[in-house]
C-alpha positions in Angstrom: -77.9 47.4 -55.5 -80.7 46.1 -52.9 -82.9 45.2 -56.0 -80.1 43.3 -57.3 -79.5 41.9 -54.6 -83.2 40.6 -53.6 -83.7 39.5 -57.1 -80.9 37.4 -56.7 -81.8 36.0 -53.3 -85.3 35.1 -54.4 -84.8 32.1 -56.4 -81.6 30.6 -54.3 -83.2 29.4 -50.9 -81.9 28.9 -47.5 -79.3 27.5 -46.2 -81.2 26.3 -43.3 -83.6 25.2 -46.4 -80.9 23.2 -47.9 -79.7 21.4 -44.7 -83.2 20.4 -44.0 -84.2 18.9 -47.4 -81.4 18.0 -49.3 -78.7 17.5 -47.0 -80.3 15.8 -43.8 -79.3 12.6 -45.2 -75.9 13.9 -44.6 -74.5 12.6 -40.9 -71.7 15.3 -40.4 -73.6 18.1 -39.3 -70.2 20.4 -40.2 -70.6 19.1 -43.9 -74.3 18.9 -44.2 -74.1 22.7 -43.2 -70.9 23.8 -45.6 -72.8 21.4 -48.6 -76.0 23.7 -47.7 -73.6 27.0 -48.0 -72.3 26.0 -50.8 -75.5 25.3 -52.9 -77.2 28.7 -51.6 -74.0 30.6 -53.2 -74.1 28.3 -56.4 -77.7 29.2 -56.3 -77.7 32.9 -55.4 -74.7 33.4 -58.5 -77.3 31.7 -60.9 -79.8 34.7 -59.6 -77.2 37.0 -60.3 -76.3 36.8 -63.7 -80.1 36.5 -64.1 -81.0 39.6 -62.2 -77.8 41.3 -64.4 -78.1 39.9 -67.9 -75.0 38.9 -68.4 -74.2 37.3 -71.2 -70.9 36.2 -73.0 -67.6 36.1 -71.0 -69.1 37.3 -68.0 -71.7 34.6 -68.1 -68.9 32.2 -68.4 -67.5 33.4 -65.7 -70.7 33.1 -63.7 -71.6 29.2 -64.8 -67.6 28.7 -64.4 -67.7 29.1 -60.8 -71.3 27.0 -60.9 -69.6 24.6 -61.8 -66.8 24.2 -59.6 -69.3 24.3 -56.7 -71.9 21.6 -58.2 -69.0 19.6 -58.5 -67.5 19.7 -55.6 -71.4 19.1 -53.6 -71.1 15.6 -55.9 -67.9 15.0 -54.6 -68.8 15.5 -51.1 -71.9 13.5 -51.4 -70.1 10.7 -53.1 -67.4 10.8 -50.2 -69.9 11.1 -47.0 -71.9 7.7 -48.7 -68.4 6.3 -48.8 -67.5 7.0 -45.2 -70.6 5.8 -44.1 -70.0 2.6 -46.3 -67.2 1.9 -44.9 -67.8 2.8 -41.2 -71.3 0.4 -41.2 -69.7 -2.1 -43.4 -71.4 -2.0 -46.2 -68.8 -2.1 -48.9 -69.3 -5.0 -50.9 -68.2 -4.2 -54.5 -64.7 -4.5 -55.4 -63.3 -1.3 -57.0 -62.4 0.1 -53.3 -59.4 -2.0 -53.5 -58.2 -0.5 -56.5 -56.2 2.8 -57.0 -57.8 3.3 -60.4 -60.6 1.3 -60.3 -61.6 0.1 -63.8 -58.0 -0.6 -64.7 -58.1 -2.7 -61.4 -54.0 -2.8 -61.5 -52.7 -1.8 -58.5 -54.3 -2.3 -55.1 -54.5 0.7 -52.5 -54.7 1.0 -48.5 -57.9 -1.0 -47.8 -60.6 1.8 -46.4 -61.7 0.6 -42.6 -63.3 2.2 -39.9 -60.3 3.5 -37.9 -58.3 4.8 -41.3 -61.3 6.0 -43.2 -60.7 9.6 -41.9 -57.4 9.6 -42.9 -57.4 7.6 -46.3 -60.6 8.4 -47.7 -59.6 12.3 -48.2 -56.5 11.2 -50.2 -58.6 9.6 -52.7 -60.0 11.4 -56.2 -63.3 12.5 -57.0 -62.7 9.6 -60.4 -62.2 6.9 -57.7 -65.3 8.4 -55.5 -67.6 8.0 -58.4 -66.1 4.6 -60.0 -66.4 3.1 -56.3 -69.8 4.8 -55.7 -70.9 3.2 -58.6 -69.6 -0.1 -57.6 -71.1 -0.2 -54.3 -75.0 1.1 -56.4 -74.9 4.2 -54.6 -75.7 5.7 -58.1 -76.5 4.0 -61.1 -74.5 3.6 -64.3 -76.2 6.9 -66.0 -75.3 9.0 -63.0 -71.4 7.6 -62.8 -71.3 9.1 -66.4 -73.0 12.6 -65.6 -70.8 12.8 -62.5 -68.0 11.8 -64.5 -68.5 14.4 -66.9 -69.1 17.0 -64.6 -65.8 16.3 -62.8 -64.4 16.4 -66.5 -66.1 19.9 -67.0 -64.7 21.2 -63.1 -61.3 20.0 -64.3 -61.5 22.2 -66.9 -60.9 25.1 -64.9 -57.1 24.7 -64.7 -56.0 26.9 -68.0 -53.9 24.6 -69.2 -57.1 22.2 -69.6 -59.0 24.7 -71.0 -56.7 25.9 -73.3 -56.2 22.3 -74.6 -60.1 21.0 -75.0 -60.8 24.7 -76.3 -63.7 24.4 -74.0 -66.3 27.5 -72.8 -68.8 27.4 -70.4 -72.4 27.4 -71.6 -75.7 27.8 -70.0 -76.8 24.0 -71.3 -73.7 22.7 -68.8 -74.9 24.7 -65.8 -78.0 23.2 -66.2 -76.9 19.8 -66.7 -74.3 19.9 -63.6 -77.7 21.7 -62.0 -79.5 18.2 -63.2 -76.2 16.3 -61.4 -76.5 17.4 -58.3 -80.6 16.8 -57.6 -79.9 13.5 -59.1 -77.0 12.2 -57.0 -78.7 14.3 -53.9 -81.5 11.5 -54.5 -79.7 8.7 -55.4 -77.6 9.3 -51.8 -80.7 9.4 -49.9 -82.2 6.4 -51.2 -78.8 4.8 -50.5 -78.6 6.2 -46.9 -82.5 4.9 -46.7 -81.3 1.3 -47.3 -78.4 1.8 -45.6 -79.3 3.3 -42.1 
């Protein structure tokens, strides 16, 4: 089991790795730390099936739970850039005033400073990345990949997956894989600009 276990350590990193170069953009040291944790066991599962060959439903079951943690690091990412938006003032799109933002139909709790911490949880990884979009803190190909990767977490719930007759392949852990460096870059060039 040691063998195993080392063979799927050696690819995944560190958290202390993680924190340092892809999360030290992020100011909440308690986040920046669980976002780290939670890519290290994304990262140690991919070893895993790789150091155990899986292959058909028990590789599903492997990217399944990928996926679910790639998409949630996007969320995360998308809502700490938000916070930090709206705590510096930086919000100068329009779709933050929107409960569904491209519909633009009905307006929502305006996002300030003293509410953020309170309002900004409430609000859905959708609205995260249309907003995110909005304010350029990724660019129009990213707001689909993200979008489609919070279409491919949502397909955990059965009923979902029942309906779309969806499976979990190894081409979407990659792409989701491919999601989370990009929008790990695009929120550190943000944060860059936006100190």
């Amino acid at each position: 089991m040691e063998v195993v276990r080392g063979f799927a350590r050696r690819d995944a990193g560190t958290v202390a790795g993680f924190e340092k170069l892809e999360f030290a953009h992020v100011g909440d040291p308690a986040l920046r730390t669980t976002l780290a944790a939670t890519l290290y066991g994304a990262r140690w599962i991919y070893g895993l099936s790789k150091a155990t060959l899986v292959d058909g439903m028990e590789r599903s079951a492997h990217i399944r739970t990928q996926l679910i943690d790639y998409a949630a690091i996007v969320e995360a990412l998308l809502g700490e850039s938000l916070r930090h938006a709206v705590i510096k003032g930086y919000l100068q799109g329009q779709a933050h005033r929107f409960k569904d933002p491209p519909k633009n139909a009905q307006t929502t709790a305006l996002l300030t400073p003293t509410n953020v911490d309170d309002v900004l949880p409430k609000r859905s990884f959708y609205w995260y990345i249309a907003v995110a979009s909005d304010e350029a803190i990724i660019d129009d190909d990213l707001r689909r990949d993200a979008q489609w990767l919070r279409g491919t977490r949502n397909a955990v719930h059965l009923f979902e997956k029942a309906k779309t007759g969806g499976d979990y392949y190894l081409r979407s852990s990659r792409r989701a894989w491919r999601v989370v460096n990009q929008t790990v870059a695009a929120t550190k060039a943000w944060r860059i600009t936006h100190p």
